[in-house]
LUMVEXGU-166871 format. One record per residue: residue in three letters; x, y, z of N, C-alpha, C, CB in turn. Coordinates in steps of 0.05 Angstrom, whole numbers, plus 5000, padded with zeros to 4 digits. Glycine has a CB too. Layout:
N
ALAXYZXYZXYZXYZ
...
***
This chain:
389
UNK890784285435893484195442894784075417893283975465
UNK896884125416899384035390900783885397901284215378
UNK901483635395904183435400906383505389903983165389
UNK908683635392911483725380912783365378913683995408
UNK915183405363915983195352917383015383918183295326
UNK916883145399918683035419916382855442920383325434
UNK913782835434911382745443910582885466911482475448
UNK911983205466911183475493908183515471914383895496
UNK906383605491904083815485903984055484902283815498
UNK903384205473902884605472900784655451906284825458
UNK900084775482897084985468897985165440895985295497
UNK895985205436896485355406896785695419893085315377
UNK896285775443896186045446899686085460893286135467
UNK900185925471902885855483905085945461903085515489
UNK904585785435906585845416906286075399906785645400
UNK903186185397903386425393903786695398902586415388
UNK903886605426904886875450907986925447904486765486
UNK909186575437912186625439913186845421913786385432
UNK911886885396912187085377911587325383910887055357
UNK909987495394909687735402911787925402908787725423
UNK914087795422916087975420917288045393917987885436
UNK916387925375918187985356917288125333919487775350
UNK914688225341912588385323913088655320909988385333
UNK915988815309916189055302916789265335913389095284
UNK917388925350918689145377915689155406919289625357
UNK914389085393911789125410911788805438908189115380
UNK911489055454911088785481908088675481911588935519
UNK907388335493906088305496903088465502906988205503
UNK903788685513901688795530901488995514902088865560
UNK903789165493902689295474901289255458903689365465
UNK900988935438900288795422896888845426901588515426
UNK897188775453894188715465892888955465894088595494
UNK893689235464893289485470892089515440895989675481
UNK894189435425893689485392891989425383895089395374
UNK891089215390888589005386885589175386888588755416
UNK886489255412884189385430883189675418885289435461
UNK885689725404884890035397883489965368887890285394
UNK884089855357882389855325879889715335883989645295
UNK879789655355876489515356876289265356874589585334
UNK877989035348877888715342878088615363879788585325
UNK875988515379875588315405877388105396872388205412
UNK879388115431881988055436880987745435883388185464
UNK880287555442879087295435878687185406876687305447
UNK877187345396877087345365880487365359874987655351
UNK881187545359883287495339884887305363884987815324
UNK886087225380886986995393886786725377885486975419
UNK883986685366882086485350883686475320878586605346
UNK883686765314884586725288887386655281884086925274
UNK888486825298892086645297892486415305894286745315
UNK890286295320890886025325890485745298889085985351
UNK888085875291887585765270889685825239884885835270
UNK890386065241893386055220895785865236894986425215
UNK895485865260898385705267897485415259899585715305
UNK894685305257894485085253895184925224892185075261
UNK894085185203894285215181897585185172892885445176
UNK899185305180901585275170903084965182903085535178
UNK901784905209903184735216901984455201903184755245
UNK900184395194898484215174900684185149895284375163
UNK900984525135902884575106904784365112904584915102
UNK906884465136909384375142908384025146910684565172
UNK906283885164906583655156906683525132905283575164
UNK904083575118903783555089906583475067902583845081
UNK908983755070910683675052912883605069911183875030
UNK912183465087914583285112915983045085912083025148
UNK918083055091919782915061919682565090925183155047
UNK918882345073918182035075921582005092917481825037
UNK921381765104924581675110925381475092925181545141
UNK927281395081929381415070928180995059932781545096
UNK927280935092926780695090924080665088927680565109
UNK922480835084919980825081918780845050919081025098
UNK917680655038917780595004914880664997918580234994
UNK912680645027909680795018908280765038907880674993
UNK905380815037903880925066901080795051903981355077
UNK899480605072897480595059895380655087897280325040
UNK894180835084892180935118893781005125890580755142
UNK897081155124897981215147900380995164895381255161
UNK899580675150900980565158904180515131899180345168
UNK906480455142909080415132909280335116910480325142
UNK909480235092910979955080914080055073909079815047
UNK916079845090918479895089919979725069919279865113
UNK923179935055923879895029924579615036926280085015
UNK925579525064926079285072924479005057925479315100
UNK922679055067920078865057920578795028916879015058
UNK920579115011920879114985922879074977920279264976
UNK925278974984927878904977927278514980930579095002
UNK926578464998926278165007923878044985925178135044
UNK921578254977920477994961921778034930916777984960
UNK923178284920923478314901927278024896923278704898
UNK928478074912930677924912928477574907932877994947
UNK926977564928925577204920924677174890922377114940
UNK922977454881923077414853924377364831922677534848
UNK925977604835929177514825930877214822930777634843
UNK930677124844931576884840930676684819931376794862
UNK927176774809927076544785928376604754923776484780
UNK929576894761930976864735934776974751929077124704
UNK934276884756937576864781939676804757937876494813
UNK939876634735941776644716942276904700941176444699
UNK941077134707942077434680940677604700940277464637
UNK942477784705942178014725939778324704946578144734
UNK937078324720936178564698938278784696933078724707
UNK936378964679937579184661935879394687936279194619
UNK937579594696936679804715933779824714937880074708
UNK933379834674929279844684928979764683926979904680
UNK929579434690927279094696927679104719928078734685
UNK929979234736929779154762926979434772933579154779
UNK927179724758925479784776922779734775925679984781
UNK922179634740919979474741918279304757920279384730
UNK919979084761919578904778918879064808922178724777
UNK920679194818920479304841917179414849922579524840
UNK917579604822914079714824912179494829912879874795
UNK912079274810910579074803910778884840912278904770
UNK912778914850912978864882911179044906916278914889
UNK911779224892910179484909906379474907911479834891
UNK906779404887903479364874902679174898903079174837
UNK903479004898903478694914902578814946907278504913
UNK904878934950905178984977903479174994907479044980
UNK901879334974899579524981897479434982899179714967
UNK896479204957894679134961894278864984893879124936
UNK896078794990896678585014895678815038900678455017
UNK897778995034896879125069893479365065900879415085
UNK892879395053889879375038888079245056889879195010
UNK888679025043886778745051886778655079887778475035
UNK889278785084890678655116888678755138894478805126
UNK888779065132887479225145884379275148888479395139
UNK883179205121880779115128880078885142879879095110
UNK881178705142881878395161882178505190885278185150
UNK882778625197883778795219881578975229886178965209
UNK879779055216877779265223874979025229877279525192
UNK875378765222873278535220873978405243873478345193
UNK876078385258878178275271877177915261878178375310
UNK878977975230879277715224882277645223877777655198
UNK883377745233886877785225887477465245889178195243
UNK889577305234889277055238891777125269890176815207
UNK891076945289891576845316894476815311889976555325
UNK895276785337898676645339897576405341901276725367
UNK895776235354895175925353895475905326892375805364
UNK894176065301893675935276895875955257891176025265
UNK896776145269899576135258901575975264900676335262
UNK901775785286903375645299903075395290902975665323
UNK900675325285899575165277899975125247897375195285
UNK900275275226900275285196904275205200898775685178
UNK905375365210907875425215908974995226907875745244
UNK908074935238907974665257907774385222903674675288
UNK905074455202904274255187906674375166900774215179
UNK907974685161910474675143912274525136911574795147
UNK913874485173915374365175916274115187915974475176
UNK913073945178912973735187914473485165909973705194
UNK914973635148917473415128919573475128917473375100
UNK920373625146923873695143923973635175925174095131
UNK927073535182927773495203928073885213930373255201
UNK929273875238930474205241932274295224931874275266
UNK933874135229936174205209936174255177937774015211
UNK933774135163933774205141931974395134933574025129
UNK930874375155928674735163930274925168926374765195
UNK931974955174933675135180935375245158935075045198
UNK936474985148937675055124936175145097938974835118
UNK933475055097931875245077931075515080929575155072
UNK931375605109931475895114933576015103931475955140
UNK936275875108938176025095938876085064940075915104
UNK937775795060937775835031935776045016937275575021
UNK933176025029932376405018932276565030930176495009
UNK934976585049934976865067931876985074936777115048
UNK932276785090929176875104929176745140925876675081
UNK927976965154928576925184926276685190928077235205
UNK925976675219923076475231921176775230923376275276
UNK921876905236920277165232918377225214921577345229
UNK919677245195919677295164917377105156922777225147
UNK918076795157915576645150913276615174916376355140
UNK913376705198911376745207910077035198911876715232
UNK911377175188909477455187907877395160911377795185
UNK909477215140908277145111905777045123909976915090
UNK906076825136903276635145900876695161904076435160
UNK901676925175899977045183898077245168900977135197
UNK899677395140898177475129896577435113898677545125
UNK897477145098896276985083894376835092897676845074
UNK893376765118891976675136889576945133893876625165
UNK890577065140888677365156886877335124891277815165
UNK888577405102887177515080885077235070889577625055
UNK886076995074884076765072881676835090885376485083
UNK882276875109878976865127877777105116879076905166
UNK879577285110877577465101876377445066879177755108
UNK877077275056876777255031874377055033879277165016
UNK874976855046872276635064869576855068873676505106
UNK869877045083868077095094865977245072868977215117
UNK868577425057866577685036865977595009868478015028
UNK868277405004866977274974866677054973868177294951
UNK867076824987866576504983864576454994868576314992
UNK863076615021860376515030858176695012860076565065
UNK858976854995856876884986856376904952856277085000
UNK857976654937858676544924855776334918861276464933
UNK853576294904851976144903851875974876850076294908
UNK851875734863851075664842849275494845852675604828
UNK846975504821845075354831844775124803842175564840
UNK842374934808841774784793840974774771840874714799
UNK839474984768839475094747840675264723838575144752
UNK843675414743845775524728847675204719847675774751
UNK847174994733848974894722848474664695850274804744
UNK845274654704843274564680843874764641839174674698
UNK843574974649843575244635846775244623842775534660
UNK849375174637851075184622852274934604852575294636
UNK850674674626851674354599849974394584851573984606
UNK848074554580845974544543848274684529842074804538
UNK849075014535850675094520854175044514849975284525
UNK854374774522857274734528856874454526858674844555
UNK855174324519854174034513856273904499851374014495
UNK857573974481859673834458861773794466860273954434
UNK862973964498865174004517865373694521864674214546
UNK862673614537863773334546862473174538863973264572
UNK863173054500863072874486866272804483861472934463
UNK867572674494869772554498870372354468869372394529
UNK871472414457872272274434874372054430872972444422
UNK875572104451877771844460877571784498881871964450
UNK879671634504878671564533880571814560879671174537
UNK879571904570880672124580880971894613878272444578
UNK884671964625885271994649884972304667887771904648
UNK883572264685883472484704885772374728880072524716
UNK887372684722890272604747890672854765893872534731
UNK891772714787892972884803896072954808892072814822
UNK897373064808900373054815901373224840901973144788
UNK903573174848905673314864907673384862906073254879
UNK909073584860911073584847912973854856910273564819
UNK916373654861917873864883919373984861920073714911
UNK920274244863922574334842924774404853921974554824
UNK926974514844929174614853929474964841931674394843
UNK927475004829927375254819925175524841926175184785
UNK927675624838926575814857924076014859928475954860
UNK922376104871919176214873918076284893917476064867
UNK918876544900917476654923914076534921917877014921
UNK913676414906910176344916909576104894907476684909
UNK910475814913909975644908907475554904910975554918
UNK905075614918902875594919901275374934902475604898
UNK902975274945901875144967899975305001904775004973
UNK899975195011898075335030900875435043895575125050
UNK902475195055904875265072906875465071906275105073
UNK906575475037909675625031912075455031910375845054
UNK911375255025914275055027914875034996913674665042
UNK917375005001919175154973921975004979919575574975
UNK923074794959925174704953926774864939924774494943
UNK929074834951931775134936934074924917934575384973
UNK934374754931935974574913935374334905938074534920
UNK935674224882935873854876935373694909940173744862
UNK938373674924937473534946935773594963938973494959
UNK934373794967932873914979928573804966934374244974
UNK929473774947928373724933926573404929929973804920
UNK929373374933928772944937928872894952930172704929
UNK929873004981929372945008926073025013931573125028
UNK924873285002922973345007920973124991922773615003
UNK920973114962918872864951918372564967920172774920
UNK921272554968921572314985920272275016924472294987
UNK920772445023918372415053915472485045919072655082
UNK914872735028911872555018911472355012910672604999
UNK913072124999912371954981911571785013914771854954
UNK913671785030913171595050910271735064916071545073
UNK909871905068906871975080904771865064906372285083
UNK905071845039902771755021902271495024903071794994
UNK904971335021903771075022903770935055905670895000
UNK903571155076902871105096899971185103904571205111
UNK898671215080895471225082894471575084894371025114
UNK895971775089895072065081893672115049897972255082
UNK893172265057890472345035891972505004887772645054
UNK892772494987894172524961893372864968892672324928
UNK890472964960889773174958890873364981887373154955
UNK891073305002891773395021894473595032891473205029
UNK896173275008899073325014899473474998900973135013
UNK897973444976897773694950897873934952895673704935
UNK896174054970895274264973897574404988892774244985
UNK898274295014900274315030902674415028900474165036
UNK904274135001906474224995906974194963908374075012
UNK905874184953905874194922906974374914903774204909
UNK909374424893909674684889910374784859911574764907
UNK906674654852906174684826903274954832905574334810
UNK904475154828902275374834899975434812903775644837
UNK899875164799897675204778895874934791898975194740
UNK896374764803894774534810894974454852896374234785
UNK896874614864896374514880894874624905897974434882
UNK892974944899889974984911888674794906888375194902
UNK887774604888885574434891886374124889883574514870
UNK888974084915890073884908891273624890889573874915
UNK892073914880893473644855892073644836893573314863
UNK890373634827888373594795889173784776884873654798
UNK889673554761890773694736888673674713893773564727
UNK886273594721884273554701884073284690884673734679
UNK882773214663882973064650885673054626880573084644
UNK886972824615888872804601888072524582891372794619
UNK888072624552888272424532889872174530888972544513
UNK888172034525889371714527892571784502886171394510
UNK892171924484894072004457896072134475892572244431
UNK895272314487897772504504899272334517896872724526
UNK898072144536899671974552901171784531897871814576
UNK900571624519902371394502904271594487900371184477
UNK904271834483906671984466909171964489905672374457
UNK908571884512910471884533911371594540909172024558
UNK914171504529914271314540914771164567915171274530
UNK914971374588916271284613914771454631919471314616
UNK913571614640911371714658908271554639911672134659
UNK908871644613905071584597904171304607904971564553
UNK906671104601906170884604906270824628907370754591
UNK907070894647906770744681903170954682910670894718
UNK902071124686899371194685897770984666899171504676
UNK898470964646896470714633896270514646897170594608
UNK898170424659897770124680896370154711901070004689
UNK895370414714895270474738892070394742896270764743
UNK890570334753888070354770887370614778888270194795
UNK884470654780883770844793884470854823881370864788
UNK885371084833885871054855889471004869884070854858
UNK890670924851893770874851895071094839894670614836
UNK897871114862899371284845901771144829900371514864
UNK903571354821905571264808907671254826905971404787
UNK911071184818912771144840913871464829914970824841
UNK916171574847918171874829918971874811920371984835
UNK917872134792918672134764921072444768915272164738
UNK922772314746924072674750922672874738926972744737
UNK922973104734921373264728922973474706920373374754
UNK922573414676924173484657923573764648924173294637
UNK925273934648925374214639924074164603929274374644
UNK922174244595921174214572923874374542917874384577
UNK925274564557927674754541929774574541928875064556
UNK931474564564933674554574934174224570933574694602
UNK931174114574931473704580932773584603933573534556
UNK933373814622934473704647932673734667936773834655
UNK933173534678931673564710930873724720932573514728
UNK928873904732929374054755926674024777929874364744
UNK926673724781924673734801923973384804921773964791
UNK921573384809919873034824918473124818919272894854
UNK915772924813912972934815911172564819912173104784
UNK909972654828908072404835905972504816906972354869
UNK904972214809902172144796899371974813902971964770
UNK897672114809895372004817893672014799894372094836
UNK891671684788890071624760887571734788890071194738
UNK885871894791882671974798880971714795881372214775
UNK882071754762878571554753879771594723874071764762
UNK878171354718878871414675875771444660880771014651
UNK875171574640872971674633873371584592872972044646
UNK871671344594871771284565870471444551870871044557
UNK871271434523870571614495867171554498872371474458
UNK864971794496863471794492862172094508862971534493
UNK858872064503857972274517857472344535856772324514
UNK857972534557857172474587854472664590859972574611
UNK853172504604850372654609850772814638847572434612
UNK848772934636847873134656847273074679845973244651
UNK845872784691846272664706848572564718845272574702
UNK850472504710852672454721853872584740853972444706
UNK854072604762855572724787857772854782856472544806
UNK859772694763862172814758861073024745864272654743
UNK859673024723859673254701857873564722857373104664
UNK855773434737854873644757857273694773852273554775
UNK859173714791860773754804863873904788860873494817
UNK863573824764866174014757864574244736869173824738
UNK861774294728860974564723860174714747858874564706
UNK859374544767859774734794861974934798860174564817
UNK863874744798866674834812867575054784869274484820
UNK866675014763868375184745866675544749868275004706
UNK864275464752861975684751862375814781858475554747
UNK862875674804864175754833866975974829865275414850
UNK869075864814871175894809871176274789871875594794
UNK869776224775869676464759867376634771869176394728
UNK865176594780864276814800866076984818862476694818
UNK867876754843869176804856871277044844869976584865
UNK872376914825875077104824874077384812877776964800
UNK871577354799870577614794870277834812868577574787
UNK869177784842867277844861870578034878865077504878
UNK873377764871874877844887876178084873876377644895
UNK875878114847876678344833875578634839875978284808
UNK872878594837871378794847871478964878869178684845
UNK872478674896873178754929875578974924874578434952
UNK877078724904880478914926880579234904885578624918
UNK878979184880878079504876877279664892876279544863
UNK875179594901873379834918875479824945869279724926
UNK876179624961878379754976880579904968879379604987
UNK881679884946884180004941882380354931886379784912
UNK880080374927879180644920879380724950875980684904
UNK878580644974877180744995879680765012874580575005
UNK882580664996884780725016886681025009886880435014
UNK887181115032889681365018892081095018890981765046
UNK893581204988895781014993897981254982895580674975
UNK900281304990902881424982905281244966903981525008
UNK905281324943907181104938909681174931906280954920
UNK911481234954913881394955916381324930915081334986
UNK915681014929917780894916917780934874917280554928
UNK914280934877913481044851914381374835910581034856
UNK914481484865914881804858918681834854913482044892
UNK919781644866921781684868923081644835922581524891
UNK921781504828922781324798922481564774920180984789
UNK920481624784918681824754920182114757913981894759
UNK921182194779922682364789925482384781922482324812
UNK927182154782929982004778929982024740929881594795
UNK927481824724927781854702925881944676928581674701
UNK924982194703923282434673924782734681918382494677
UNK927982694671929382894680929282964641932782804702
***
């Protein structure tokens, strides 16, 4: 049986009977006569035309031309130009002051498309595990987003990156799905042992002879500069200045209402280099901080354990503002040698030796999936097509 485009069924002998008549004048029943006289059992060849009708009709799928809105296929499933118009425009926005040149924009685009295959990739293996994340857990991630904005200013940050309730539920869901599944295939089986971490302070021994007195800090920090991928867990993303200091500002009040620094870090931070591991920005030189007179010096007065009050957040080019940040002193670590015993020094060669296994392991995954997927990449063919004339 054959599905026609109209979701009717027909036998393959059905459609090949329809042709008969038109074989040089010969009626059905002549055909069959013809058959009969050269000797080729009428079944047999029935078999064989059926199997050429199958053959051509396969051809004809094969070079079926993509729709218009359809940018690539990975298994069979869609990815629509839609999608690829929405994250490439959020990109865009971090350089929103100078419009690219025809080939940065399709650059970028590709460099979007990359993204978006290997997302629905990953999706789908998540999906074959049935690790693909819940509407509870989505509701729930969606619930701790927008627990610092009233509605109204939830609302208004949708608008401001043209983005639906839809839209960031489908983000969170996927980002969810691909966590559990990232939990499951490379972080549980992620091992470092005592001996790897024995094995790397011999050869890295001189690392932590501290020569002056090192602050270990944490920060938070809201911007007004735009980033489809703030890096927070939530996705929370300040679009303007006020947006910005309304948002720092209700962290600031959650913090000193006793919430956990790291926490809030992780959450809403939207410093995508420190706020996966809440806030830590490492260790920082007693020299680095005093070169600063107005953030360096409020951290020198600080205690372990205290943060700072809102600092603005100075464009290093430009010298203007474009953001907040909070400070948190960890712990301070005087000039000298740290041994091997030390907890601290065992716990951050852990985490660094954890860290670089991991991302290895995840390299190797989304390889071997991306070998084991058919992917079409309509939008790629279209380009190389357009400008290798």
């Amino acid at each position: 049986m054959i599905e026609n485009g109209n979701g009717e069924q027909n036998t393959i002998e059905t459609d090949v009977g329809s042709g008969w008549s038109d074989m040089s004048g010969l009626s059905r029943s002549d055909g069959t006569k013809l058959v009969e006289a050269v000797g080729i059992d009428l079944a047999v060849y029935r078999v064989a035309l059926g199997l050429i009708g199958i053959s051509l009709l396969a051809a004809m799928g094969c070079n079926r031309t993509p729709s218009a809105d359809v940018v690539a296929t990975v298994n069979g499933h869609a990815i629509q130009r839609a999608d690829m118009e929405r994250m490439y425009t959020a990109q865009l926005g971090q350089a929103q002051d100078q419009q690219p040149s025809p080939e940065q924009a399709d650059s970028l685009r590709l460099s979007v498309m990359h993204e978006l295959i290997d997302e629905e990739i990953v999706e789908q293996r998540a999906a074959k595990m049935n690790l693909t994340a819940t509407s509870e857990e989505v509701d729930a991630k969606l619930a701790e987003m927008k627990a610092p904005y009233t509605e109204e200013q939830f609302q208004q940050q949708l608008k401001a990156t043209n983005r639906t309730l839809d839209d960031v539920k489908h983000d969170l869901r996927r980002s969810l799905t691909i966590d559990k599944l990232l939990n499951k295939e490379i972080n549980s089986k992620v091992t470092v042992s005592d001996s790897d971490i024995t094995n790397y302070y011999n050869q890295h021994k001189a690392e932590f002879n501290l020569i002056e007195t090192q602050y270990h800090l944490a920060a938070i920090r809201v911007t007004n500069v735009p980033s489809p991928q703030p890096g927070n867990l939530q996705g929370s993303k300040a679009t303007t200045d006020a947006e910005a200091k309304k948002k720092i500002e209700a962290l600031k009040n959650r913090l000193d209402s006793g919430e956990d620094f790291g926490t809030i870090a992780m959450n809403f931070s939207e410093d995508p280099n420190t706020a996966s591991s809440g806030g830590d920005m490492g260790f920082v030189p007693e020299s680095q901080l005093r070169s600063d007179p107005t953030v360096g010096a409020a951290i020198l007065k600080l205690k372990p354990g205290q943060m700072t009050e809102i600092f603005p957040l100075m464009d290093a080019q430009s010298k203007k503002a474009v953001g907040y940040t909070i400070y948190k002193l960890l712990e301070r670590e005087p000039a000298g040698q740290r041994e091997i015993t030390d907890p601290v020094v065992q716990q951050h060669i852990r985490q660094l030796l954890h860290d670089g296994r991991s991302q290895l392991l995840k390299n190797a995954f989304f390889e071997m999936l991306r070998d084991q997927a058919k992917v079409e990449n309509y939008f790629a063919e279209e380009i190389f097509k357009n400008d290798a004339k």
